[in-house]
C-alpha positions as CSV (number, residue, x, y, z in Angstrom):
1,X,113.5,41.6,156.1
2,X,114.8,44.7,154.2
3,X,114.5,42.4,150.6
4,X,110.9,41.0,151.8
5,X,109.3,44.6,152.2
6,X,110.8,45.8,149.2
7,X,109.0,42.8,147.4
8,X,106.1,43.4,149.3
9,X,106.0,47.0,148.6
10,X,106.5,46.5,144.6
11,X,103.8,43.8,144.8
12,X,101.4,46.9,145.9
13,X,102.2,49.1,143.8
14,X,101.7,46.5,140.5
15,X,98.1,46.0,142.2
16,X,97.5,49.7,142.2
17,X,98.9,50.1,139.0
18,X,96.6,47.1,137.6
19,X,93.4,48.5,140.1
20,X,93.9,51.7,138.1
21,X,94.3,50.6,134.4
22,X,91.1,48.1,135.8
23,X,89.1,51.3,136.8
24,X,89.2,52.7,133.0
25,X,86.3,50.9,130.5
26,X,86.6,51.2,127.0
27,X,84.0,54.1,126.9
28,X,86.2,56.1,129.0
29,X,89.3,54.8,126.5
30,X,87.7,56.3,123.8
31,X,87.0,59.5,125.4
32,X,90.2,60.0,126.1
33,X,91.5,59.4,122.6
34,X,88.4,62.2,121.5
35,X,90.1,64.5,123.8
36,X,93.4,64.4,123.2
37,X,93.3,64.3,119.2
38,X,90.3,67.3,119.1
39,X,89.0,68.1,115.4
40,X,89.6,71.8,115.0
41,X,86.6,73.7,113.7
42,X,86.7,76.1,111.1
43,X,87.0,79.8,112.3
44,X,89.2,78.3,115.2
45,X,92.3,80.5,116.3
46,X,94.8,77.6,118.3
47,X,98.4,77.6,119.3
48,X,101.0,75.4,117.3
49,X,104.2,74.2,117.2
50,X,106.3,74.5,113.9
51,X,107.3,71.2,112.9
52,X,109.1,72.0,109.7
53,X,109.6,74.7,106.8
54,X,109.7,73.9,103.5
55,X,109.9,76.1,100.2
56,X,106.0,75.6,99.5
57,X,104.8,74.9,102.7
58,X,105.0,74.9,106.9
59,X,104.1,72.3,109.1
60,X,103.0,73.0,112.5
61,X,101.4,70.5,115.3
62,X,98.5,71.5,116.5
63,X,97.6,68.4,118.9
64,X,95.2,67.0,116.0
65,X,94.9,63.7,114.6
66,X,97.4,64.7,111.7
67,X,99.8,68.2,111.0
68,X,98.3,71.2,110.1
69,X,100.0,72.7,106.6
70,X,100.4,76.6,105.6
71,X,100.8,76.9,102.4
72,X,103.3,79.9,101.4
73,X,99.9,81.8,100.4
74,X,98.3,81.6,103.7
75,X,101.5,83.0,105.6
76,X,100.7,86.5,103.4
77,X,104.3,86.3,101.5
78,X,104.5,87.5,98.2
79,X,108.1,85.6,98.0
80,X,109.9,83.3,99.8
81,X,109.0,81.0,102.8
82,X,112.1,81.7,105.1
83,X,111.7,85.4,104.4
84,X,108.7,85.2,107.3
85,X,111.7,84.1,109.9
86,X,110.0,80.7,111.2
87,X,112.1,77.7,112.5
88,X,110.8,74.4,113.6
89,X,109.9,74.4,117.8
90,X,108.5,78.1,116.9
91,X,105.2,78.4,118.9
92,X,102.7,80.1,116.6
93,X,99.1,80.7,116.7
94,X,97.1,79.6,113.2
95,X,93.8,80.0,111.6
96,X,91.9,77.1,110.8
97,X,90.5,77.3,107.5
98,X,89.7,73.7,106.6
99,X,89.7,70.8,109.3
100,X,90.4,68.3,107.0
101,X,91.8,68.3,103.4
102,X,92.0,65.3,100.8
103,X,95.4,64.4,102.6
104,X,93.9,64.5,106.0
105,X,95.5,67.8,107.1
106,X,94.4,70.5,108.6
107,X,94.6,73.7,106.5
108,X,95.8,76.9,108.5
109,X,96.7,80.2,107.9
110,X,99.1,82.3,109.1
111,X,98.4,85.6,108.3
112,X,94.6,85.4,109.0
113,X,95.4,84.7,112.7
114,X,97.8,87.6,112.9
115,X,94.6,89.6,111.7
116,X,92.0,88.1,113.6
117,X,94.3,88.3,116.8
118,X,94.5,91.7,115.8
119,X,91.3,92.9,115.9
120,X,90.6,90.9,119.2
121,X,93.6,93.4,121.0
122,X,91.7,96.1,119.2
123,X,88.6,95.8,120.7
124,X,89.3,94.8,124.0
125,X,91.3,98.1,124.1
126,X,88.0,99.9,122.6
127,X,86.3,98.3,125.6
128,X,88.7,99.2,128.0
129,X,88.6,102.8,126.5
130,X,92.3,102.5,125.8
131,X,94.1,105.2,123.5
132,X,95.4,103.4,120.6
133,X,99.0,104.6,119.1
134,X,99.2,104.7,115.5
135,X,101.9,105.4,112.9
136,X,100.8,107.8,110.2
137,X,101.3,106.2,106.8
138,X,100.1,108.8,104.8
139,X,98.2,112.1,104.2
140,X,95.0,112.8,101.7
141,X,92.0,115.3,101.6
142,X,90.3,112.9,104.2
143,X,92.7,112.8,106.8
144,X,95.4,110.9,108.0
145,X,96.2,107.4,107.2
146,X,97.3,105.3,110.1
147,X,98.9,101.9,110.8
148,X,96.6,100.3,113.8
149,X,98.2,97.4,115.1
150,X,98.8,96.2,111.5
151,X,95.6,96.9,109.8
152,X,95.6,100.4,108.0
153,X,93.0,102.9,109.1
154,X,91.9,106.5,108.6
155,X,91.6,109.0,111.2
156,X,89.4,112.1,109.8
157,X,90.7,115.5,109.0
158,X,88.3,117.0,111.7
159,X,90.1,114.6,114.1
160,X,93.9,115.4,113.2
161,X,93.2,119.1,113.5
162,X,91.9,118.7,117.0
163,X,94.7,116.5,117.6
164,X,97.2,118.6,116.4
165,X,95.1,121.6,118.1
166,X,95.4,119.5,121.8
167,X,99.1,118.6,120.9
168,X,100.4,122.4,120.3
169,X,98.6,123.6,123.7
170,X,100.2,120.9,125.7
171,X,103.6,122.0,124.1
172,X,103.0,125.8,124.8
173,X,101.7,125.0,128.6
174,X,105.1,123.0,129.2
175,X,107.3,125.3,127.1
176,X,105.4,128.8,129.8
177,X,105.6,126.5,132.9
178,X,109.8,126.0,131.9
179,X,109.9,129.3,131.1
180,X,107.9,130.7,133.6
């Protein structure tokens, strides 16, 4: 009897199998092939999966019909590929700059992403109202020159001199309250 239900239940579950696969029509076939190989558009930011580094060029996966390629000019090297420090099964987020080029792949860029993601971080924290810490680069008649989450920026004379004001009276209050 054991054997028998065992058949019995296989038998149902091929019929559900075959009621589902039944369910689908071609329209809904090819709606599913749209959505799982989506067209990037230009301007698009999306998250890839290195593939493989060569000398010239990096492939990454992108879910699209075909590999997305960076080309060592688009990961903002001046030299070498592997001197960036990507290894295939890296996760990476890319630029699309082209969906399609004459080989059918989608052109990317590396270093535009960085920047773009950059400036996104920035001005959600402007939003927020969140103080941004910068490394000062530099020094001219201007002000200070400042490295802001990658980008350079200037912060004005006026502004480093109440800065540098606001940073000496916090260190005298603490240095009278421990000595006081």
């Amino acid at each position: 009897m054991s054997t028998e239900s065992g058949v019995v239940l296989k038998e149902q579950e091929e019929a559900t199998e075959e009621d589902s696969s039944a369910a689908m029509t071609m329209e809904d076939y090819l709606h599913y092939d749209q959505e799982a190989f989506k067209t990037p558009n230009h301007g698009d930011i999306v998250d890839g999966i290195v593939v493989r580094v060569d000398p010239d060029e990096v492939l990454v996966d992108i879910g699209a019909k075909a590999e997305g390629v960076i080309s060592s000019k688009e990961l903002g090297l001046r030299g070498e590929v592997e001197s960036i420090g990507l290894e295939p099964g890296d996760l990476i987020k890319v630029y699309v700059l082209q969906p399609e080029n004459e080989e059918g792949n989608v052109v990317l860029s590396l270093r535009r992403a960085r920047a773009e993601t950059t400036w996104l971080v920035a001005a959600e924290k402007q939003t927020d109202g969140s103080v941004i810490e910068a490394d000062v680069r530099e020094q001219n008649k201007g002000g200070l020159i400042v490295n802001v989450l990658g980008p350079r920026g200037l912060t004005p004379a006026a502004w480093s001199r109440w800065l540098d004001s606001a940073s000496r009276s916090r260190s005298s209050r603490s240095t009278a309250s421990a000595t006081g």
